[in-house]
N, C-alpha and C positions, 0 to 999 in steps of 0.2 A: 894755675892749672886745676887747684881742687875747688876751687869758686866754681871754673868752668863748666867742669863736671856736673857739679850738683847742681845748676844752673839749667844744664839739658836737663837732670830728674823731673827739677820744679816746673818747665814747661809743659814738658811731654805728662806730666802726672796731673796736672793740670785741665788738661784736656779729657783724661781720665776721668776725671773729678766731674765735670760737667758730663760726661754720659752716663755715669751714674745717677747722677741729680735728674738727668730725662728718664732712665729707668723706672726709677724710684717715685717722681711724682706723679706718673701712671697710675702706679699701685694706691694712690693716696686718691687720686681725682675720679676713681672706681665709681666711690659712692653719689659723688656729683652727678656724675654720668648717666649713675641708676634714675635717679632723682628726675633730672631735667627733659632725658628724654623716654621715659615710664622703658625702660630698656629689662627684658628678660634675663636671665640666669645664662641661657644659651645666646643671647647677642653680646651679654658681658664678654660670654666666654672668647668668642670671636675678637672681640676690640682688645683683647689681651693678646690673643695667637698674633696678630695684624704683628704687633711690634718684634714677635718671636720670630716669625717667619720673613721680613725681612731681614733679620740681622743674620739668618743662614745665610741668603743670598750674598748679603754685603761682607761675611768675612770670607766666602769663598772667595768674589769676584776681586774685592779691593785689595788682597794677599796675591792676587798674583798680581794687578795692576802695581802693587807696591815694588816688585821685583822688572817689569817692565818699564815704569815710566819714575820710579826715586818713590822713597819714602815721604818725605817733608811735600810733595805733590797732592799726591794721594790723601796725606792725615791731613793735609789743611780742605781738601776738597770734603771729605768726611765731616770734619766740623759744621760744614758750611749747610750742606745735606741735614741733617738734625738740626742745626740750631734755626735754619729756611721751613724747617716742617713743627717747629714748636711753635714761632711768630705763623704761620697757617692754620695749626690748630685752634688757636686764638678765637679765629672769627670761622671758625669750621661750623656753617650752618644746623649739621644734621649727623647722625651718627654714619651715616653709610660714609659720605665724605672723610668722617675721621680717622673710617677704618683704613680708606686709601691713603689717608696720609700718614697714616702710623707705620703701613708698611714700607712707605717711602722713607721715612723718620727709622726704622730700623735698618735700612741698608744700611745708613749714613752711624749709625751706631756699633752695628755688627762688621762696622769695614774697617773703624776705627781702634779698636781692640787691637787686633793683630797687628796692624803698620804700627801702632805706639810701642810693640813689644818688640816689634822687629828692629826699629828704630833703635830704640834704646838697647839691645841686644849686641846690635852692627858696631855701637861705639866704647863699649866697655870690654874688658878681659877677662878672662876667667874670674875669680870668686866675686871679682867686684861686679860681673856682669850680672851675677847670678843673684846680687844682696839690690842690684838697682833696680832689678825686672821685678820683685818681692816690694822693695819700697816704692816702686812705680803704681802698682798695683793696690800700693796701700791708701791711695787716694781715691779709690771707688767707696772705702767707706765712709771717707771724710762726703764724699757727693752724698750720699745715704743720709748723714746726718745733719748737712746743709739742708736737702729734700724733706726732712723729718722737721725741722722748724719752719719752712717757708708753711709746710702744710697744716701745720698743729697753730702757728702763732699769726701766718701773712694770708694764706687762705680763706679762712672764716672770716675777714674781714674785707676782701677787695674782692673775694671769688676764685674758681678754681681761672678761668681766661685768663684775667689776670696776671694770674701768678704764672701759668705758662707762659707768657709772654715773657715773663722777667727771665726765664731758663732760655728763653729764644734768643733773650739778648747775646750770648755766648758767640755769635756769631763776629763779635767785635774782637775777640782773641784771636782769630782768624789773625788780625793785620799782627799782634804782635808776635806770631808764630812767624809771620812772613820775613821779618826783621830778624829773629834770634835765632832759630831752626839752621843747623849746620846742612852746609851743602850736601846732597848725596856724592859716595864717592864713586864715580865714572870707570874704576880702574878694570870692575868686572860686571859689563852691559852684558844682562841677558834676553840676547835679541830672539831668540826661538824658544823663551823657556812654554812648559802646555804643563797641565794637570798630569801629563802622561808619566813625567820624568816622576812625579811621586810615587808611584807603583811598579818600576824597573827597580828589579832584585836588591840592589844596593841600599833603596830604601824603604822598600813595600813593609818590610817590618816593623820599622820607626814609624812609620805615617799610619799603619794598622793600629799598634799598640797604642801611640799615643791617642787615635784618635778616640778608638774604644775608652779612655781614659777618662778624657773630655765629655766625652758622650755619660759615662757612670758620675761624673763630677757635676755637670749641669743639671742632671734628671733629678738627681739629690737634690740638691741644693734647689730648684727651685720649684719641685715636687712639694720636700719639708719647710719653705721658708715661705713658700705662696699661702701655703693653706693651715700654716699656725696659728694665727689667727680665730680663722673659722673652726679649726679639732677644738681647741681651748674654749672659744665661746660654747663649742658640744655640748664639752663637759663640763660646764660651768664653773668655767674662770676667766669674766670679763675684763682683767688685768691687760690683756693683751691687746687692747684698743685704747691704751693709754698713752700719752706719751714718754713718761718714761721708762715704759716697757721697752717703747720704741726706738729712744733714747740707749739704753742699754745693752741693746744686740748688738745697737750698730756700733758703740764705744767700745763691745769686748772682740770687733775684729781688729782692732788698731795692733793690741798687745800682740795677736796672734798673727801679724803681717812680722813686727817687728822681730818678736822674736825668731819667726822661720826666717829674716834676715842676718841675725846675729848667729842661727846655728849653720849656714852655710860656710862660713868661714870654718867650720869646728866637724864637720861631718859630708858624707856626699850626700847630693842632694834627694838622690832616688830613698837615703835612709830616711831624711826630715819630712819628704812625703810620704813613705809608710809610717811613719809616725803620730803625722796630721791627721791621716783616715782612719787610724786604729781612735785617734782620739775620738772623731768624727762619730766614729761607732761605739764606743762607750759612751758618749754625751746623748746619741740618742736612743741610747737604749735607757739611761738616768733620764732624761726626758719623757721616756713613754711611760714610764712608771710615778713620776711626778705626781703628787696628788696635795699640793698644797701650794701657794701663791709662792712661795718664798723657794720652792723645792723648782717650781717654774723659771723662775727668776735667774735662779743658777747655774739650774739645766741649759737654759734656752742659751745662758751667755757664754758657759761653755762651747758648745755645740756653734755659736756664732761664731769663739775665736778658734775651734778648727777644723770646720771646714772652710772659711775664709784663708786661714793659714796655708789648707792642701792648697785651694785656688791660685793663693802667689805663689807657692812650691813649683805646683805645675808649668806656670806662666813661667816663671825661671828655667824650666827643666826645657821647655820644649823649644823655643826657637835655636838652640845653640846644635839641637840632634841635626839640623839640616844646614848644608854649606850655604855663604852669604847669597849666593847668586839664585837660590829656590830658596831662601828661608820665608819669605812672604806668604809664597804658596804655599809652603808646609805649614806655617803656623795656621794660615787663613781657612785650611782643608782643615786641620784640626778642629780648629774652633765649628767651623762651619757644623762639622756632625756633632760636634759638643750642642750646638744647637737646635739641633732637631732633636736631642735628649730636654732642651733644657721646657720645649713646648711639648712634649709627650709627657713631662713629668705632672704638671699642673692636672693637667686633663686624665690622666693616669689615674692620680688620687680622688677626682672627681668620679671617676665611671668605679672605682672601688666600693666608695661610699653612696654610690647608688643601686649597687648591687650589696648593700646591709653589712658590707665590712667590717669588722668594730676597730676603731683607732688603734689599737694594738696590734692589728693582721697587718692594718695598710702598713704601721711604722715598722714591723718584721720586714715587710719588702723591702722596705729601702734599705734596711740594715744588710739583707742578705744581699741589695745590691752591690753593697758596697765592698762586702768582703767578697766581691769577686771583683771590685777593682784593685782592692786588695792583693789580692792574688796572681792578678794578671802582673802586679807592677813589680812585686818580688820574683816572681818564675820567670817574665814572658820580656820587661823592661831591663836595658841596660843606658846606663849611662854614657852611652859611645862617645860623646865629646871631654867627659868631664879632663883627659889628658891632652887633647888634641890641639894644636893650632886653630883648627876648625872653630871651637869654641870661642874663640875671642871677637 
């Protein structure tokens, strides 16, 4: 039985792991990009949103498709969507075509999120449910740092196509999902669920609160993690296009998946996530003030392992608030507006820093964003499952 368990983790986490690894080599193949087709600042920007703005669409749609047609359906159709748009990207003639297929390539990513969380949600119990959705999640950063070698050691050598192709290959997981993925269970079909039951009174709160949530977690996060980078090169410290820089972020979210794992068991979970974002905000406030390689170094890996950690906190936190029969939609709605935070945030810091910002104003924003997620999660968030049946 506890083989079998962990068995559903490694699969479902798995699949995690691979849209991670399409997120992330984006971010890497930027520069080829620039390179190959003399591509602007403002068409960058665009071929970035492309993949943003489908995965709004894909975690609203595929979250409730996950509640109408089975879980295990849906995330295998998802894989298949992304890993069909990475083998496309491949021989993607021109940048206009890539941008169409990036947006197509983020349904298939942004749909897959949710159904993995819900999945894995539907089959565990209370605290275990809560330590598997946190270690589930812990495999985006392993994708990160799979993506961080193909790009630093396999790229400069075969090309960026290439190398997407080999992310494409994921498509062959598909069959063993098909084989090992527990049936959905039939016992409550929801044949009329809509987007509408999220906003009748019972749960207009939860799907508000959290989503605002999602929305303040993604803007952060990839506000501050998109454009690190480029503030550091600013201010001159090239460390950040290293790869063991790169190496480093993504190693110091592992600790902070795990440990927000190990304190579920020991505390509720709405406390481990006020905890994560207080850190969140003191790591970037020791980040903005950094002014030495090594003070960088720290800063940055702190700051990686907690906001990464709020990330799985929240992912635990959030499918269990909504009963089995709408959890899809509820997660999917979540994420969904977490994702139009997470493409407003890049572009956000972009139009700051064209309007003469200095690195310190933009990082206050985000800091005061956050202490109003802060805020919201201790006043405005309750735990409504953490006792409940519901929750399991």
């Amino acid at each position: 039985m506890q083989f079998k368990q962990y068995k559903l983790l490694g699969i479902v986490g798995t699949a995690w792991l691979f849209d991670a690894m399409d997120v992330a080599m984006l971010s890497f193949i930027m520069t080829y990009l620039k390179t190959e087709w003399h591509l602007t600042p403002g068409v960058l920007g665009i071929v970035s949103a492309a993949t943003s703005v489908g995965m709004v669409f894909g975690a609203l749609i595929c979250g409730y498709l996950a509640d109408r047609f089975g879980r295990k359906r849906v995330l295998m159709t998802t894989l298949i969507i992304f890993s069909l748009g990475d083998v496309l990207l491949s021989i993607s003639p021109n940048v206009q075509m890539f941008i169409v297929i990036r947006f197509l390539t983020g349904v298939g990513l942004g749909g897959e999120l949710p159904v993995a969380a819900t999945l894995i949600a539907d089959h565990y119990k209370g605290t275990q449910q809560s330590r598997m959705l946190v270690l589930a999640d812990s495999f985006w950063a392993i994708g990160w740092i799979v993506a961080s070698l193909l790009a630093f050691w396999v790229m400069p050598l075969i090309g960026w196509r290439w190398t997407v192709l080999i992310t494409g290959a994921t498509v062959i997981y598909v069959l063993l999902l098909r084989r090992h993925l527990p049936e959905d269970d039939p016992a409550k079909p929801m044949k009329k669920t809509s987007y509408r039951v999220l906003w009748q009174p019972e749960y207009r709160g939860k799907t508000a609160l959290l989503s605002a949530l999602w929305f303040i977690v993604m803007l952060t996060y990839y506000g501050m993690f998109l454009w690190l980078p480029s503030v550091l090169l600013m201010r001159g410290f090239p460390i950040v296009t290293s790869f063991s820089y790169t190496l480093l972020i993504s190693l110091a979210q592992l600790p902070g998946y795990y440990l927000a794992a190990y304190l579920m068991g020991k505390m509720h979970r709405k406390t481990v996530l006020t905890m994560y974002l207080i850190g969140t905000v003191a790591s970037a406030i020791a980040f903005s003030a950094a002014s030495s390689n090594l003070a960088i170094l720290v800063s940055g890996a702190w700051l990686s392992f907690f906001d990464l950690g709020a990330w799985g906190t929240l992912i635990a936190f959030t499918p269990s608030q909504f009963p089995k029969a709408i959890r899809g939609t509820g997660m999917g709605m979540a994420q969904s507006i977490g994702r139009v935070g997470a493409t407003i945030g890049p572009y956000m810091v972009g139009l700051m820093l064209q309007f003469n910002f200095g690195v310190s104003a933009v990082w206050s924003v985000f800091i005061a964003i956050l202490l109003v997620g802060i805020a919201l999660l201790v006043f405005g968030v309750h735990d409504y499952a953490a006792n409940s049946k519901e929750a399991a």
